[in-house]
MOPAC internal coordinates of N, CA, C and O (Angstrom, degrees):
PM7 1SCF
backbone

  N    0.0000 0     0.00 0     0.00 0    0    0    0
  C    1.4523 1     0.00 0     0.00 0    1    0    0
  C    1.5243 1   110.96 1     0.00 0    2    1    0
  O    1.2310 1   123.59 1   -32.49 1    3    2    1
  N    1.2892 1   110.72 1   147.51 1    3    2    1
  C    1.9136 1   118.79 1  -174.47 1    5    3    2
  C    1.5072 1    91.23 1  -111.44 1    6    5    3
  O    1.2310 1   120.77 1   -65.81 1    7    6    5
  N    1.3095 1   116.14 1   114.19 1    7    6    5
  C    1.7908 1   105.44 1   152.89 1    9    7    6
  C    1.3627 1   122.09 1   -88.89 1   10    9    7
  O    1.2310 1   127.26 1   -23.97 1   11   10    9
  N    1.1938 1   103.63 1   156.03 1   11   10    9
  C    1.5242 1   121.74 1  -148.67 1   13   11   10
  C    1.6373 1    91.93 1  -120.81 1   14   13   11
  O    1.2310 1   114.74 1  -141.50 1   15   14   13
  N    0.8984 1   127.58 1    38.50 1   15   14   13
  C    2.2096 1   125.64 1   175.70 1   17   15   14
  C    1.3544 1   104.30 1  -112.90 1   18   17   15
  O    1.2310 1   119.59 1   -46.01 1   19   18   17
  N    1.2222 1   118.38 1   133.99 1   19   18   17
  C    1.1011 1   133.28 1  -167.79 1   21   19   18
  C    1.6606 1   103.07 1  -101.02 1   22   21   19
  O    1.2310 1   124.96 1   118.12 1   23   22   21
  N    1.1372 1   108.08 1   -61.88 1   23   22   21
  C    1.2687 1   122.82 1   167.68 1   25   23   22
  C    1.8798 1   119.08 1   -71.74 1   26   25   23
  O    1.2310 1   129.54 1   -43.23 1   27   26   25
  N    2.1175 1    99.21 1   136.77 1   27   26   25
  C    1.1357 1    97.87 1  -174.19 1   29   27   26
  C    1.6213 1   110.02 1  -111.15 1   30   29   27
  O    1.2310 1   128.11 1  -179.51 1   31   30   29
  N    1.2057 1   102.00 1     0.49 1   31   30   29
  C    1.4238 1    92.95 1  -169.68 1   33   31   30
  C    1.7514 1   105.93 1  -133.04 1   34   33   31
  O    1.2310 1   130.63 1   -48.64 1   35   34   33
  N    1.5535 1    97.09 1   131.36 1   35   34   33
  C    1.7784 1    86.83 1   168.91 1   37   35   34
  C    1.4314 1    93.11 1  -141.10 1   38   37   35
  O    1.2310 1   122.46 1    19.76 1   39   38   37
  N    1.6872 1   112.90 1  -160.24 1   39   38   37
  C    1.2518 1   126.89 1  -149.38 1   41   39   38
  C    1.5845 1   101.95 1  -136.54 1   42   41   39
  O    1.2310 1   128.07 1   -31.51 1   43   42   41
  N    1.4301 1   102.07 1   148.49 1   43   42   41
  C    1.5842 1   112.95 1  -159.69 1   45   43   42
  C    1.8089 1    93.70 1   -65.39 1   46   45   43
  O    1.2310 1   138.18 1   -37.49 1   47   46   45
  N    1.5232 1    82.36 1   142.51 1   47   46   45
  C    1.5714 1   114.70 1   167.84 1   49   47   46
  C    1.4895 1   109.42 1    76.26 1   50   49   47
  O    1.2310 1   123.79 1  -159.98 1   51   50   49
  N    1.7719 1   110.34 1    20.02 1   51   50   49
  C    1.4654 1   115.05 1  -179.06 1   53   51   50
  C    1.2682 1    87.98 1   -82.70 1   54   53   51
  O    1.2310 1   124.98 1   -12.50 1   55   54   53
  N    1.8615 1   108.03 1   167.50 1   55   54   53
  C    1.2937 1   139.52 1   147.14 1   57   55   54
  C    1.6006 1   136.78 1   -55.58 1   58   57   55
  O    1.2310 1   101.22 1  -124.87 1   59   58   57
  N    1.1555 1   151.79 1    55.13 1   59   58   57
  C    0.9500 1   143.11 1  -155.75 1   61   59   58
  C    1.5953 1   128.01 1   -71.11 1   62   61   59
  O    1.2310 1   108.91 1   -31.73 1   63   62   61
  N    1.3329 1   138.37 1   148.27 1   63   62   61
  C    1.3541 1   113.07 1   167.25 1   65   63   62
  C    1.7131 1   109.84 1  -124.93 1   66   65   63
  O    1.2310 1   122.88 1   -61.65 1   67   66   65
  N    0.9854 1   112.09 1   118.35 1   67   66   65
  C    1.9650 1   115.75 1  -160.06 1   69   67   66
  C    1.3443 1    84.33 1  -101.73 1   70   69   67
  O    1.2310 1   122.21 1   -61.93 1   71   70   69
  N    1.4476 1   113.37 1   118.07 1   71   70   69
  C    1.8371 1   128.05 1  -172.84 1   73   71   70
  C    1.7313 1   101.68 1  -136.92 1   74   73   71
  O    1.2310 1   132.78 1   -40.01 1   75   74   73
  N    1.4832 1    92.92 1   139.99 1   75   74   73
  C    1.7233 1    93.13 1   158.20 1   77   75   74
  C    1.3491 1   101.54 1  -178.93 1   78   77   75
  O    1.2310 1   126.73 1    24.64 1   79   78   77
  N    1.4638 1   104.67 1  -155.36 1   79   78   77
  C    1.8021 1   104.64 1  -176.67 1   81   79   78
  C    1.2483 1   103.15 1  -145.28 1   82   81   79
  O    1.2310 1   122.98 1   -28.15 1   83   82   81
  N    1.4359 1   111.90 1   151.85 1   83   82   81
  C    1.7015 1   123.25 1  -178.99 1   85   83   82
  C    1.5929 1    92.63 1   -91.21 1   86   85   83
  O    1.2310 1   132.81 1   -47.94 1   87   86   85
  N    1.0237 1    92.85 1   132.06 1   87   86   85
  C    1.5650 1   111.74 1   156.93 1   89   87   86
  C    1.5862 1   124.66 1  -120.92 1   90   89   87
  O    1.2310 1   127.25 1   -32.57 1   91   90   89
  N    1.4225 1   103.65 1   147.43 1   91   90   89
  C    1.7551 1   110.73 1  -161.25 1   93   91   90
  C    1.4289 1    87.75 1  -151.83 1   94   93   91
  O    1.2310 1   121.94 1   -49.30 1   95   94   93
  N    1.8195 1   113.88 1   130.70 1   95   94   93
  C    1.1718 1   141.73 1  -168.03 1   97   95   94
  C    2.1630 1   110.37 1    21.97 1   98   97   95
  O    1.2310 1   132.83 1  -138.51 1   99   98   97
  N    1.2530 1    92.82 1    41.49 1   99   98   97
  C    1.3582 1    83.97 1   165.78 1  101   99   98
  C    1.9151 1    94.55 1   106.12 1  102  101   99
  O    1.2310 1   111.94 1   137.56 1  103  102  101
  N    0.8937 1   132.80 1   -42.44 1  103  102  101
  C    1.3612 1   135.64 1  -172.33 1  105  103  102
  C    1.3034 1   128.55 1  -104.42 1  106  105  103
  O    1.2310 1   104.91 1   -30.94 1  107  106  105
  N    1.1868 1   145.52 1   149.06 1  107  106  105
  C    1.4083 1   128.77 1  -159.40 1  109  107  106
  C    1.6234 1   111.81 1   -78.21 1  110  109  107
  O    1.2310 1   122.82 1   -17.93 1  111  110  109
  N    1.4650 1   112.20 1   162.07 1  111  110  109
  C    1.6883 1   105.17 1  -174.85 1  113  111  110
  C    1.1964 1    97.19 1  -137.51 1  114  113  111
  O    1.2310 1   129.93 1   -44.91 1  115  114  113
  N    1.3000 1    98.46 1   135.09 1  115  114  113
  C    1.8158 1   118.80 1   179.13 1  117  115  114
  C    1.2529 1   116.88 1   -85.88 1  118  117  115
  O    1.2310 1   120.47 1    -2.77 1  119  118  117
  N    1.4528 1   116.71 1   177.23 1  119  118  117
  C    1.7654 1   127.31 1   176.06 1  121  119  118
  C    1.7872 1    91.47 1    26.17 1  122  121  119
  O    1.2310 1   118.43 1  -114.31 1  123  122  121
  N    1.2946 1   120.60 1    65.69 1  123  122  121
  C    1.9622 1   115.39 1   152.43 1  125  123  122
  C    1.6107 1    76.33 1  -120.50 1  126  125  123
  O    1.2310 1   138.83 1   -31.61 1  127  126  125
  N    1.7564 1    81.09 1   148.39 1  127  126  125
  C    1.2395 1    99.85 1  -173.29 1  129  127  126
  C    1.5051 1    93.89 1   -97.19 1  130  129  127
  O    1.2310 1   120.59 1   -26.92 1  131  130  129
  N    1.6677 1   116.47 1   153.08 1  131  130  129
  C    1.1801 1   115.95 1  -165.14 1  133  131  130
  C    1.1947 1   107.15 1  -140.18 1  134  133  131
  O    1.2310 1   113.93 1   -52.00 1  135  134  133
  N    1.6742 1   129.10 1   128.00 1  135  134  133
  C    1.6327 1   145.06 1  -164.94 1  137  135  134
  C    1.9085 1    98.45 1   -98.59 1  138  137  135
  O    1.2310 1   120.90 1   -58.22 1  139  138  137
  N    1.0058 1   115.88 1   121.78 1  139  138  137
  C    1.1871 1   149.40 1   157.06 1  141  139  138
  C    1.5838 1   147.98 1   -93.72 1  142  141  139
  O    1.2310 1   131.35 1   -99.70 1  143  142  141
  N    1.6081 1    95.71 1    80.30 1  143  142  141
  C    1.8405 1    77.92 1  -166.74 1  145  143  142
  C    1.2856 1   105.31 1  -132.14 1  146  145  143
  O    1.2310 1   113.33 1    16.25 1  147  146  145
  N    1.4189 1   130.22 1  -163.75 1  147  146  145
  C    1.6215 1   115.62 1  -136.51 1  149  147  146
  C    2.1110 1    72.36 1  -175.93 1  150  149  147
  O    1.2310 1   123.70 1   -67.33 1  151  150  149
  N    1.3963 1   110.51 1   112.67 1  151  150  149
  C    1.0131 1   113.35 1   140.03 1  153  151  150
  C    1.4784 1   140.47 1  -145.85 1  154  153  151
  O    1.2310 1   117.76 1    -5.31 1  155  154  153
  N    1.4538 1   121.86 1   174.69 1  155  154  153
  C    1.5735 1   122.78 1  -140.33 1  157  155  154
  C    1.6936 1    96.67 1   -97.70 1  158  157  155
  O    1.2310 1   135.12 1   -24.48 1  159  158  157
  N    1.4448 1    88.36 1   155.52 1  159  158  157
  C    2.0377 1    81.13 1   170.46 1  161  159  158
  C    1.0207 1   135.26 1   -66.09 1  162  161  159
  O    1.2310 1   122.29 1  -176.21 1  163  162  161
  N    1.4563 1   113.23 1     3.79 1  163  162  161
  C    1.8064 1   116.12 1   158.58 1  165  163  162
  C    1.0950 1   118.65 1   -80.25 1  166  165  163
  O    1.2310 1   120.22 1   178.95 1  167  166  165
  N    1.5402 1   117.18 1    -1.05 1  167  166  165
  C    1.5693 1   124.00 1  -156.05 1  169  167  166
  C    1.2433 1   124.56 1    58.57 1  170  169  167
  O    1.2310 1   125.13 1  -155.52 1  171  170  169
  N    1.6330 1   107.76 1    24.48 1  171  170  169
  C    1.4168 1   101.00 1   160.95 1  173  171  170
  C    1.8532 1   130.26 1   -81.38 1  174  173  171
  O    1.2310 1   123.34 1   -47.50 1  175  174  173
  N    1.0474 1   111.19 1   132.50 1  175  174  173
  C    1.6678 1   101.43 1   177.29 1  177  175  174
  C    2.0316 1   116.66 1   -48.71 1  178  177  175
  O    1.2310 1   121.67 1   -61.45 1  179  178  177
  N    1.0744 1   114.42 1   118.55 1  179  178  177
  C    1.3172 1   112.54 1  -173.49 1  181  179  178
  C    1.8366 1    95.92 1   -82.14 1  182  181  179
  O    1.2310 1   120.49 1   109.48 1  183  182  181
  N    1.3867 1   116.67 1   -70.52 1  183  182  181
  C    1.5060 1   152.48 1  -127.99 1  185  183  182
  C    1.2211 1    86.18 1  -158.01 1  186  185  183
  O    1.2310 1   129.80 1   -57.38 1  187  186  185
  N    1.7342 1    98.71 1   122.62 1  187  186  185
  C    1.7875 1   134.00 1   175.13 1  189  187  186
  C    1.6036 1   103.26 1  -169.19 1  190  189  187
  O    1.2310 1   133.14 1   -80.21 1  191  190  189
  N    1.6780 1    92.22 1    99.79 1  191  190  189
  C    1.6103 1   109.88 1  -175.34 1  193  191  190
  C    1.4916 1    98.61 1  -147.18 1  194  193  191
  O    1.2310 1   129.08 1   -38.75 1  195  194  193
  N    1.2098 1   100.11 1   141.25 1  195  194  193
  C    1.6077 1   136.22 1  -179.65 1  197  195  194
  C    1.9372 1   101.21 1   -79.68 1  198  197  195
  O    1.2310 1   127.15 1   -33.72 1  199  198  197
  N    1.0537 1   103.85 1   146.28 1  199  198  197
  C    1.6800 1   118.90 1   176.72 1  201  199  198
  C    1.7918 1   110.75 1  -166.32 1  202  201  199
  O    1.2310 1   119.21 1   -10.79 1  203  202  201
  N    1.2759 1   119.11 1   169.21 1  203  202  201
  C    1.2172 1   113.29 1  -171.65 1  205  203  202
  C    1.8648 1    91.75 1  -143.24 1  206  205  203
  O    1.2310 1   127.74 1    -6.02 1  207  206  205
  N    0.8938 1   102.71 1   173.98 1  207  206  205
  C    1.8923 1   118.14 1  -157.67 1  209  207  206
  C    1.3942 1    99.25 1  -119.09 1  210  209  207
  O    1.2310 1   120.18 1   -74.76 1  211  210  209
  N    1.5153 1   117.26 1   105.24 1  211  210  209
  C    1.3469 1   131.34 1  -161.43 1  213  211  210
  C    1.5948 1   113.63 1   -72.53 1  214  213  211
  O    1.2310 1   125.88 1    13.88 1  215  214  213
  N    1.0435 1   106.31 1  -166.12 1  215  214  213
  C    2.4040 1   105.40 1  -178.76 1  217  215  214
  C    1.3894 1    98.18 1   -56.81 1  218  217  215
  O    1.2310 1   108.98 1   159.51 1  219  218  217
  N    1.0640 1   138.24 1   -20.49 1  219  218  217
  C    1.8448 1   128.72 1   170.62 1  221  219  218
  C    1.4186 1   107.85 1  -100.90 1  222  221  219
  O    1.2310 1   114.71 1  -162.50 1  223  222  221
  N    1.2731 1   127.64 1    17.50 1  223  222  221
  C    1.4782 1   104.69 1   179.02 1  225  223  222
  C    1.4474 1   111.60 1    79.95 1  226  225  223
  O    1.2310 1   109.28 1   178.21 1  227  226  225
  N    1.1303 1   137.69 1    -1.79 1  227  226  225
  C    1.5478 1   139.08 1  -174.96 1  229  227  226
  C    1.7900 1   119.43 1   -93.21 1  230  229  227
  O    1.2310 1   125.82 1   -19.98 1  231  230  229
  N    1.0086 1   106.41 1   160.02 1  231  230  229
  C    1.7308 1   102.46 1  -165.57 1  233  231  230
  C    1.6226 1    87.87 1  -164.43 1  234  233  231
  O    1.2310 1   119.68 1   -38.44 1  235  234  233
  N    1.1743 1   118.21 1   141.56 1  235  234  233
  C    1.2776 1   146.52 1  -176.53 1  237  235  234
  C    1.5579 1   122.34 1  -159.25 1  238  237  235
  O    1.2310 1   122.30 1   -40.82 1  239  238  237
  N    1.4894 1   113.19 1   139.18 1  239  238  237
  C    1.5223 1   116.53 1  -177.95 1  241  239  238
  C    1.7482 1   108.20 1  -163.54 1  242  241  239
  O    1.2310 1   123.99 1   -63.08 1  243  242  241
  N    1.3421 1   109.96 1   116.92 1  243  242  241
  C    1.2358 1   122.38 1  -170.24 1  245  243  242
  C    1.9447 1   105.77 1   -88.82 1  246  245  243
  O    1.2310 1   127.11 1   -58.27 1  247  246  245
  N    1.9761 1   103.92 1   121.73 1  247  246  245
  C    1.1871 1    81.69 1   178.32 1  249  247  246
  C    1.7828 1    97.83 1  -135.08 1  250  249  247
  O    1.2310 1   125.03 1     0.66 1  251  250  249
  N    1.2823 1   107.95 1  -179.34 1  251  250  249
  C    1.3270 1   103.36 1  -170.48 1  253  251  250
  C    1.3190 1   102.62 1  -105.86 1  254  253  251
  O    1.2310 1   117.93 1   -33.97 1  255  254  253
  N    1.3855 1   121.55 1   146.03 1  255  254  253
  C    1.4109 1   122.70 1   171.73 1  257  255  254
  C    1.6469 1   112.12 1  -101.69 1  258  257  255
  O    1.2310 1   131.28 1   -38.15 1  259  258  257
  N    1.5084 1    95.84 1   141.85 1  259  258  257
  C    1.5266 1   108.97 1  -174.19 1  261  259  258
  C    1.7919 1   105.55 1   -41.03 1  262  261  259
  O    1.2310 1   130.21 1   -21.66 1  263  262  261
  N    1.4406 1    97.92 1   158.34 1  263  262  261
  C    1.4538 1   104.90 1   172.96 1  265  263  262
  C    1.6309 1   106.11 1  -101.53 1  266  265  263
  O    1.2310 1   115.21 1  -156.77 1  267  266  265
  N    0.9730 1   126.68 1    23.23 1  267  266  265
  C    1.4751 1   126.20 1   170.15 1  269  267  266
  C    1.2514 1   137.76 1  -177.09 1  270  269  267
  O    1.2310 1   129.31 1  -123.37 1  271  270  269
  N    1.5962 1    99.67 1    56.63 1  271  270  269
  C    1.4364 1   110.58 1   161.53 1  273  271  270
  C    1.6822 1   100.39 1  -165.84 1  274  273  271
  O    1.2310 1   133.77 1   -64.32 1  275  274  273
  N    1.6940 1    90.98 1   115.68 1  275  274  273
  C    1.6352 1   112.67 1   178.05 1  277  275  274
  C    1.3057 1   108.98 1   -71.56 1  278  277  275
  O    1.2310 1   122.28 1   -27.20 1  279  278  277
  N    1.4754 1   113.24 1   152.80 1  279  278  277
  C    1.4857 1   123.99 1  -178.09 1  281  279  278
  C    0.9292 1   150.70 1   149.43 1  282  281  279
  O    1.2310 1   103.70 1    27.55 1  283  282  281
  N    1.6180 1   147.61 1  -152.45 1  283  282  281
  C    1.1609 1   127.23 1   133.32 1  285  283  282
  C    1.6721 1   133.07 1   -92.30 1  286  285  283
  O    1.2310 1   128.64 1   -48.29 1  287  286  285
  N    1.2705 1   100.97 1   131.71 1  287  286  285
  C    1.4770 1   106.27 1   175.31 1  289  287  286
  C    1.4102 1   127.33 1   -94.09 1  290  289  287
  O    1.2310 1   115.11 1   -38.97 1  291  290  289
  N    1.2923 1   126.87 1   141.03 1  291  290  289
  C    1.8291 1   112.56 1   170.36 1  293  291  290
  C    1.2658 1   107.62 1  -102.06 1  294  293  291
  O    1.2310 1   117.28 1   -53.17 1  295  294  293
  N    1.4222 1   122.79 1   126.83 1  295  294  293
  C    1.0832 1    94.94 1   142.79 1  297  295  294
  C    1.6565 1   136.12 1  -118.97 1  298  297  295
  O    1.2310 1   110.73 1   -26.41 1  299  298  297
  N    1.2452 1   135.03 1   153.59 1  299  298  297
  C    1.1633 1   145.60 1  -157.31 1  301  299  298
  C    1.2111 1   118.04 1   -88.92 1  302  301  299
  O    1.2310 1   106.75 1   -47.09 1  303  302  301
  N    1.2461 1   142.25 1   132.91 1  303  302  301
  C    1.6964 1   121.71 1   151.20 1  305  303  302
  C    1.2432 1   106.01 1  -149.19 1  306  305  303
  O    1.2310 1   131.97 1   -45.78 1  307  306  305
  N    1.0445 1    94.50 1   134.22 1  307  306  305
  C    1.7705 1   113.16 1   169.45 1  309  307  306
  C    1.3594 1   143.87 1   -90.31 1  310  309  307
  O    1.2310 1   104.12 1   -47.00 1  311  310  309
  N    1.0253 1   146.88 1   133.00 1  311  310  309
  C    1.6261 1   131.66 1  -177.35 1  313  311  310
  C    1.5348 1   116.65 1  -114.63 1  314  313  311
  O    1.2310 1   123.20 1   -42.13 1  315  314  313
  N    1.0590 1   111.47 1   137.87 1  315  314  313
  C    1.9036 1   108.31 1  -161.63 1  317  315  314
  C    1.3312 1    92.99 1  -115.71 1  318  317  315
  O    1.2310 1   121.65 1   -48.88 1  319  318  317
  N    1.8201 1   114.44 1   131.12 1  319  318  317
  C    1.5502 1   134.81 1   160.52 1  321  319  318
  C    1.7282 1    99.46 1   -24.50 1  322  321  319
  O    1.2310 1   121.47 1   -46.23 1  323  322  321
  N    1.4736 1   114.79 1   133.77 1  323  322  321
  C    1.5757 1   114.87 1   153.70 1  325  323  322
  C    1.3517 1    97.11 1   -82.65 1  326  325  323
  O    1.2310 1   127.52 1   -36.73 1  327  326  325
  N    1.7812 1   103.14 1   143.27 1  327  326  325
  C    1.4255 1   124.88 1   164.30 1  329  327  326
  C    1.4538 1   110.40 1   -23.52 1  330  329  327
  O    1.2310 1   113.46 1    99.03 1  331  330  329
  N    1.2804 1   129.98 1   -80.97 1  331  330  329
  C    1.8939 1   125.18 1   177.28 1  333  331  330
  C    1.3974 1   110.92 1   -13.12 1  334  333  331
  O    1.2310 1   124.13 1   129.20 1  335  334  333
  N    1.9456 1   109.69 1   -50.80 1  335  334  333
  C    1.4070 1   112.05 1  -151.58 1  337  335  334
  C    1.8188 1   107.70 1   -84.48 1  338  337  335
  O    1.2310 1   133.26 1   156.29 1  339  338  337
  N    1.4511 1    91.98 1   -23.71 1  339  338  337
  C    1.7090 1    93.11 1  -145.42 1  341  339  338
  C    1.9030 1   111.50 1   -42.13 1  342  341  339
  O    1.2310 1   122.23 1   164.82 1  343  342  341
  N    1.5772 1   113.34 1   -15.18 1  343  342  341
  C    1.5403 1   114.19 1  -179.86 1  345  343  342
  C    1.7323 1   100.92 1   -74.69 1  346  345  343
  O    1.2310 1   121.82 1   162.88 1  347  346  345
  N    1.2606 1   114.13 1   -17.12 1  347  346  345
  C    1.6146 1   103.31 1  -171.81 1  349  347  346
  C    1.4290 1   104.03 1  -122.27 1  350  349  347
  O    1.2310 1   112.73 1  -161.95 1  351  350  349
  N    1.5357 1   131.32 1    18.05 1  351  350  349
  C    1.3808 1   119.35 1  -159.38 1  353  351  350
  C    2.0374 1    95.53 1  -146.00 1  354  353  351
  O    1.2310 1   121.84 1   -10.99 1  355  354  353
  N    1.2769 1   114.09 1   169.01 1  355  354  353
  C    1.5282 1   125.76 1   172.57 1  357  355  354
  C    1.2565 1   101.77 1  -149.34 1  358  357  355
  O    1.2310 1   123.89 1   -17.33 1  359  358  357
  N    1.1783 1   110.14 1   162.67 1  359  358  357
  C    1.4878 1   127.71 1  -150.14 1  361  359  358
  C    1.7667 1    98.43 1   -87.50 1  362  361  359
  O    1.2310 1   114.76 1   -53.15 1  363  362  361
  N    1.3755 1   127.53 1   126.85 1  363  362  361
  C    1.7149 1   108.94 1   173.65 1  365  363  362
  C    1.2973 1    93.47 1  -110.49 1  366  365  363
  O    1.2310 1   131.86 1     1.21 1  367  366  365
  N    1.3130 1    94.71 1  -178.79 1  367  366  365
  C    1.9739 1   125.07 1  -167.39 1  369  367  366
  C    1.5937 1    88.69 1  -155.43 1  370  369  367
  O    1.2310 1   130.35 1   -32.18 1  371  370  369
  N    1.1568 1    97.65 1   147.82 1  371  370  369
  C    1.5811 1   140.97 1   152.26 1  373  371  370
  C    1.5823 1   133.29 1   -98.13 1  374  373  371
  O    1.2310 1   104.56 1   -40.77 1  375  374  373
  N    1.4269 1   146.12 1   139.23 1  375  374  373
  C    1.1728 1   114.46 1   139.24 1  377  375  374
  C    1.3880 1   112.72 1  -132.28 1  378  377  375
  O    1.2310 1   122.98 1     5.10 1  379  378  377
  N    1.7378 1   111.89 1  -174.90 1  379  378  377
  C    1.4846 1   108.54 1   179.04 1  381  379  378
  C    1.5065 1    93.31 1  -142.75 1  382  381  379
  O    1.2310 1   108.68 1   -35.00 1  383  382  381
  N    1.4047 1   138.78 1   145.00 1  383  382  381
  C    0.9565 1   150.20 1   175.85 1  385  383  382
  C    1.8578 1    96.30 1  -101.12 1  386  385  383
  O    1.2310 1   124.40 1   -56.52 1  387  386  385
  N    1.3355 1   109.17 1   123.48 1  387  386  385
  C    1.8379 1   120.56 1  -176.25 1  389  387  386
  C    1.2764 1   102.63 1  -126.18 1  390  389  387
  O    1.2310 1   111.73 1   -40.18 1  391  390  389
  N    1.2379 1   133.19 1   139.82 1  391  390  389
  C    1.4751 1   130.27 1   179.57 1  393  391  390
  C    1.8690 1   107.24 1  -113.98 1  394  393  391
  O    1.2310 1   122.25 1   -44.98 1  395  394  393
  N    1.4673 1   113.30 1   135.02 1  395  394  393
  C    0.9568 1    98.14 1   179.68 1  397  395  394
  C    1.7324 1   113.87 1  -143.16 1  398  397  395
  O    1.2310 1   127.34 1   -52.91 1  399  398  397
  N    1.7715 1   103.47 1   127.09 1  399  398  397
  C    1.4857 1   109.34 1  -147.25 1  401  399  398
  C    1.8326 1    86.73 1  -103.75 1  402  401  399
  O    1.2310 1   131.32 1     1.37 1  403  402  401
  N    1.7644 1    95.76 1  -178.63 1  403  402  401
  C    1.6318 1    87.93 1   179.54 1  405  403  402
  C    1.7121 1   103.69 1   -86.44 1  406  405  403
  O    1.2310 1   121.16 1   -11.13 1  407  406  405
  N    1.1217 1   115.38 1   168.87 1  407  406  405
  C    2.0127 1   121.73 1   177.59 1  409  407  406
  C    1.4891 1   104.37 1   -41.50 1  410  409  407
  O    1.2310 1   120.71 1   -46.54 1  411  410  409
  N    1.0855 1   116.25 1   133.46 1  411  410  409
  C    1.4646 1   118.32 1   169.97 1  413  411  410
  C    1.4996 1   113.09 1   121.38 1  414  413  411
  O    1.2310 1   121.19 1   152.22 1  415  414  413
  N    1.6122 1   115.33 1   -27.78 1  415  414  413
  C    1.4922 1   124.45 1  -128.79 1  417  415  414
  C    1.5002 1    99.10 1  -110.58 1  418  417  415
  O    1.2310 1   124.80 1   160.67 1  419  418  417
  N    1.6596 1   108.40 1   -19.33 1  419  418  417
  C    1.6458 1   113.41 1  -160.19 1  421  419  418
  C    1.1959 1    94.39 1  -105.59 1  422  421  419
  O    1.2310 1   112.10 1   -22.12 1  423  422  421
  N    1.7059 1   132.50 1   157.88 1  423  422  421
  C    0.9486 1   136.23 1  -166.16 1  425  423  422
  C    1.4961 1    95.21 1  -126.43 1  426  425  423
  O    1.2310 1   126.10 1   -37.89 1  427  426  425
  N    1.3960 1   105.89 1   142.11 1  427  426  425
  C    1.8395 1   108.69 1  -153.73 1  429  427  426
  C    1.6773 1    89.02 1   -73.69 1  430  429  427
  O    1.2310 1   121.60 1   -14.00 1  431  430  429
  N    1.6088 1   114.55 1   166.00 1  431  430  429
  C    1.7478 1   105.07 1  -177.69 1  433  431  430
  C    1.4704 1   115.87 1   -88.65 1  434  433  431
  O    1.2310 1   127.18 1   176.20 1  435  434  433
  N    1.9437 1   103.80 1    -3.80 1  435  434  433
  C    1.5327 1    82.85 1  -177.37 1  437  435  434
  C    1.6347 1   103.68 1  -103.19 1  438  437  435
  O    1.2310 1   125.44 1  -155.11 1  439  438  437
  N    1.1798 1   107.16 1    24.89 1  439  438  437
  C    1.9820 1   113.86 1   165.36 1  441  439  438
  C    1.4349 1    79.50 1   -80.02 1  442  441  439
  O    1.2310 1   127.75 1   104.86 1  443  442  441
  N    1.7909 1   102.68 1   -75.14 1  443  442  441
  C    2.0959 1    94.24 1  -156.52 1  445  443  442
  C    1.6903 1   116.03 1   -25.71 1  446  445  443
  O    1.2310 1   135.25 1   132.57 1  447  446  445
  N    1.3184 1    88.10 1   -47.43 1  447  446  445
  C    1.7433 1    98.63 1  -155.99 1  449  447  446
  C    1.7863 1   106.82 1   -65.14 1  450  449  447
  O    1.2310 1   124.36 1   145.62 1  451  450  449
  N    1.2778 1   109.24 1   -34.38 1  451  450  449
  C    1.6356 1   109.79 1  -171.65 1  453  451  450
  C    1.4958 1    96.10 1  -103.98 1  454  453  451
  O    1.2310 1   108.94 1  -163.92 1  455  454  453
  N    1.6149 1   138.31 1    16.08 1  455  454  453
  C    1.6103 1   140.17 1   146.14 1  457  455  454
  C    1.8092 1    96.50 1   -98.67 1  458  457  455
  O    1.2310 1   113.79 1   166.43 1  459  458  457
  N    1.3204 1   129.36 1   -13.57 1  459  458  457
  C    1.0863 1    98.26 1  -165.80 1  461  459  458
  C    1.9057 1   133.47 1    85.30 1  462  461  459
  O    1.2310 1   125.40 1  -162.77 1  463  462  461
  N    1.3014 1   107.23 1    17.23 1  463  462  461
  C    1.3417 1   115.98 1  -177.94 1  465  463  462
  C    1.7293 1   106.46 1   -90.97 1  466  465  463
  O    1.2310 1   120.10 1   180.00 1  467  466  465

């Protein structure tokens, strides 16, 4: 799986939407079913949901982040062999490390970027 977030950091009790596309030998791959999970900086599992990768290969799932616990988050996703493949294929994963502070606390990215942080 390729994630597609531009942004790494948000703020407790935001909305998130964790998007990307499976790709298979170079081209995008449809109906793979795709593992999605979202965990907290204690390493607790927040969010563990199933999705599948539409006529472009794309998969998306909007989740909410806790309202009270700052930090870093991972999140995970996985992409599972379709039945045809499973003799020629293994299962991949991704991750992204997202940090998430309370409102007020994050500094928007196009300050960083035009200070130079």
């Amino acid at each position: 799986p390729i994630l597609e977030m531009e942004e790494s950091e948000f703020t407790l009790g935001e909305s998130i939407e964790i998007k990307g596309w499976i790709e298979y030998s170079g081209a995008p791959a449809t109906d793979v079913l795709v593992n999605v999970k979202l965990s907290g900086p204690n390493q607790n599992l927040l969010y563990d949901e199933f999705t599948q990768s539409d006529g472009e290969g794309k998969f998306s799932k909007i989740v909410q982040i806790s309202n009270d616990m700052v930090g870093n988050y991972i999140i995970d996703v996985t992409s599972f062999c379709k039945e045809e493949h499973r003799n020629i294929c293994t299962h991949q994963s991704t991750q992204k490390i997202i940090f998430v502070d309370e409102s007020g606390n994050i500094i928007p990215s196009w300050i960083k970027n035009k200070e130079g942080w």
